[in-house]
C-alpha positions, 0 to 999 in steps of 0.5 A: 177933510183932506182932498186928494192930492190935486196933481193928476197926470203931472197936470194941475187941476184947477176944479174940485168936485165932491160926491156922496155915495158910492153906489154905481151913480155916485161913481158914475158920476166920480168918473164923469168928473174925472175923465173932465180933470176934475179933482175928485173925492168920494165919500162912502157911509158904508165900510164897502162901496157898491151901494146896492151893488155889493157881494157879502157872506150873508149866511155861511162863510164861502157863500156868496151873496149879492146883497142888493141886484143880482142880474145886469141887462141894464149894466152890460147894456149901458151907454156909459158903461160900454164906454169904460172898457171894464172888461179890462179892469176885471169885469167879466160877465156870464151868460146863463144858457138861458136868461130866464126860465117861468115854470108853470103848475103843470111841470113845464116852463117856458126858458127864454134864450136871447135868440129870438127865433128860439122864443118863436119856436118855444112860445107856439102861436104866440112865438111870431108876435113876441118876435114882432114886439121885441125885435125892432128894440132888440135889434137896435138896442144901442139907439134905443137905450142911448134915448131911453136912458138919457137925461130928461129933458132932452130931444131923442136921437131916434125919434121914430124908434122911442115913438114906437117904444113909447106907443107901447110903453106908456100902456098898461102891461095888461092891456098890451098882452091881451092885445099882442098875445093869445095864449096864456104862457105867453101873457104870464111870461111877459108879465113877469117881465113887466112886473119889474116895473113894481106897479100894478098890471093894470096901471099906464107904463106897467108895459114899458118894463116888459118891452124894455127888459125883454128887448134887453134880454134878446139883444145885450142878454141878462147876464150876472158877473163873475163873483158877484155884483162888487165886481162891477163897483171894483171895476168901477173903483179900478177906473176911477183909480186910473185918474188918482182918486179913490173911495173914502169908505166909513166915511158918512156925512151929516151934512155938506157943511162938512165938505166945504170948497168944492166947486160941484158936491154931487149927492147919490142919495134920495131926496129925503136925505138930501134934504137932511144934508144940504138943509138950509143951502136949499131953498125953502121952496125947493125943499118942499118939493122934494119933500112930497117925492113918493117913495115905491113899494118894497121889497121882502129878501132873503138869500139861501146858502143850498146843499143842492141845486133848486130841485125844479119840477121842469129841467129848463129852470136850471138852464137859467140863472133868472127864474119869474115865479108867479103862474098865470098873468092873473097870479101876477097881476093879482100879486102886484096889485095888490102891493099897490093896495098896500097888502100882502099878496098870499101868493107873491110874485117871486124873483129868483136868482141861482148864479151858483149854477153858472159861477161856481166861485159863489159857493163851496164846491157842491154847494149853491146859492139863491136870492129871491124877494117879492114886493110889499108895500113900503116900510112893511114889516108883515114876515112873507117868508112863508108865503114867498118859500111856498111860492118856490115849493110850489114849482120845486117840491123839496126845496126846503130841504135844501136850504143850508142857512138863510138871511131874510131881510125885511124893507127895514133891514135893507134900508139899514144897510143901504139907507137909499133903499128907503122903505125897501124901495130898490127903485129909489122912487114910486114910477107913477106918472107924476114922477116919470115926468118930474123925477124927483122934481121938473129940476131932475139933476139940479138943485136950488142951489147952483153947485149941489146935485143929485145923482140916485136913481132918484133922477132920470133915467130910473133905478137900475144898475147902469151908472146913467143918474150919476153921468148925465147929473155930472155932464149937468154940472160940468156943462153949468161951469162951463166946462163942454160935455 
């Protein structure tokens, strides 16, 4: 295949990198590369790039969905991110009145703003230990989220902020809020926070992704961008842009021997398909390794394209563009676990997203729309849409007579439109200890051989949109040449 053109700036450059995969790591990782003078080609399976980053009419024409993640602490929280200026390309984020709203049976909700005195007010008794737990990571959310979502290994920079971080991160969720809260609302709120981390309640760093999503909430916020997650890939493609280098899209590769002469190929895949790619470039060894990578648990989608706003039972939902369907923390953790027992809970823990409410460009005029999905054990095929439908009737009677169109997506199908998303796994790799040390192995970025990296969510820091996998795997690679970082 042909490079780009190797004159950039009027300067010759003298090093070739390749990567496959356009998702946010992969061009994360094109303009690490870049901005280090690199001749950069990006090679992208699908005829539009983003990965799970992708806004498409997936019901009826005018409606807007974003095909894979929907709100973005982590994205407008980044270290590499913030660095781009991607406001400038087009990039404009939107702040819900309310990050996130949790509705209970009894017709109220508990709608969290990024104002901490706010949540005291809302949370009761247990409005100043909320305060307690957040504010020392809120308040300093740019140290914590540089060492948190840094590379592996690596010493932190703030080491009292991350010990604090990790005494209570590395605890079960539900050991954490029985210890911390007293009242149920607050225990099931922040169970829905920690459920983002797809593990059972019960199970050690179940906690880390309720502390760490909520001090992003009360600090960076979770806002979504306007138009949809492909405008984060288009001011990414734009950056890129800037350098020379543009994405090849419809352009899958089998294998690496069809992009010879590079001096780095990154791959922003799983370890499953690097195996298939780089094949025998690989050590046997190392090959086995990555061959007993564990995938997460999946995810059951589906997308709405609404007459009507979500008709909640309490008024606060619609204040917010995020919305943690699930009651009590013992519904949650019940849900959650389980989906780590590899069943199907009768009543799913629901996330749901309404950016039409905030970001009219989503929707016809009058219309909306809506994604949710709950968590299922990898690969399911069992049809939850039901159960998930009736979770949402259950705190916004009617709903279903809003519904316009829906797609559903099952983990299969999702996998089918972004083969990262194996067994509809969004994380790109179960979080259980073995894997937050060694993820996808003790080697993170590097391979066995010298010149091929991976850069997914498959490596440090995790999944999340927040281009960090392919930044750090670049500064790697780079600084493995010679080149300094």
């Amino acid at each position: 295949m042909e490079s780009l053109n190797p004159q950039i700036g009027g300067r010759k450059i003298g090093r070739r990198g390749c990567v496959i995969g356009a998702g946010p790591n992969g061009l994360a990782a094109t303009i690490t590369l870049a901005q280090a003078g690199f001749a950069v080609d990006v090679f992208e399976a699908e005829a539009q790039p983003g990965g799970a980053a992708r806004t498409m009419e997936l019901t009826l024409p005018g409606f807007q969905h974003d095909f894979g993640s929907a709100v973005y602490p982590f994205a407008v929280g980044s270290p590499f991110f913030s660095g781009l200026s991607l406001q400038n390309h087009g990039l404009e984020w939107i702040h819900s009145p309310a990050a996130l709203a949790h509705p209970f049976d009894d017709g109220t909700a508990v709608a969290l703003e990024r104002d901490l005195a706010q949540a005291e007010s809302v949370l009761g008794r247990d409005g100043k230990p909320w305060s307690k737990l957040m504010r020392p990571f809120a308040e300093h959310w740019s140290e914590l989220a540089s060492d948190v979502l840094g590379p592996l290994p690596s010493v932190p920079r703030h080491p009292w902020l991350v010990a604090r971080f990790g005494m209570r991160a590395l605890l079960p969720a539900q050991t954490l809020a029985n210890s911390v809260f007293r009242d149920a609302r607050a225990k099931a709120v922040f169970a829905g926070l920690a459920a983002h981390s797809v593990l059972s309640l019960d199970e050690p760093l179940s906690a880390a992704a309720g502390v760490l999503t909520g001090a992003a909430l009360h600090s960076v916020g979770w806002p979504i961008p306007r138009g949809g997650a492909q405008s984060i890939t288009r001011a990414l493609c734009s950056c890129l842009a800037g350098f020379g280098a543009a994405v090849k899209t419809s352009t899958r590769i089998e294998s690496l021997a069809e992009v010879p002469n590079y001096d780095v190929v990154l791959c922003d895949v799983t370890p499953r398909q690097l195996i298939r790619l780089a094949g025998e470039r690989l050590s046997a060894s190392y090959r086995r390794q990555l061959a007993k990578y564990k995938y997460g648990p999946g995810v059951f989608k589906v997308d709405y394209a609404l007459r009507q706003p979500i008709p909640w039972r309490a008024s606060e939902c619609l204040r917010a563009a995020t919305v943690h369907i699930g009651g009590s923390f013992e519904e949650i953790a019940e849900s959650e676990k389980a989906m780590r027992e590899g069943q199907h809970a009768e009543k799913p823990f629901v996330l749901l997203a309404q950016p039409s409410l905030f970001d009219p460009s989503r929707a016809p005029e009058d219309r909306h729309t809506a994604w949710a999905y709950c968590h299922v054990p990898n690969g399911s095929t069992f049809d939850m849409l039901e159960r998930l439908e009736n979770q949402i009737e259950r705190f916004a009677p009617g709903f279903r007579d809003c519904i316009l169109a829906r797609r559903v997506f099952s983990p299969a199908a999702l996998e089918a439109m972004d083969s990262n998303l194996v067994g509809g796994d969004i994380t790109g790799g179960a979080m259980d200890w073995q894997q937050f040390v060694f993820r996808p192995t003790w080697r993170h970025y590097a391979t066995s051989a010298r010149d091929i990296y991976i850069c997914s969510s498959s490596t440090p820091p995790g999944g999340g949109v927040h281009g960090m996998c392919g930044h750090h795997a670049a500064r790697l690679a780079m600084s493995r040449a010679g080149i300094a970082t």
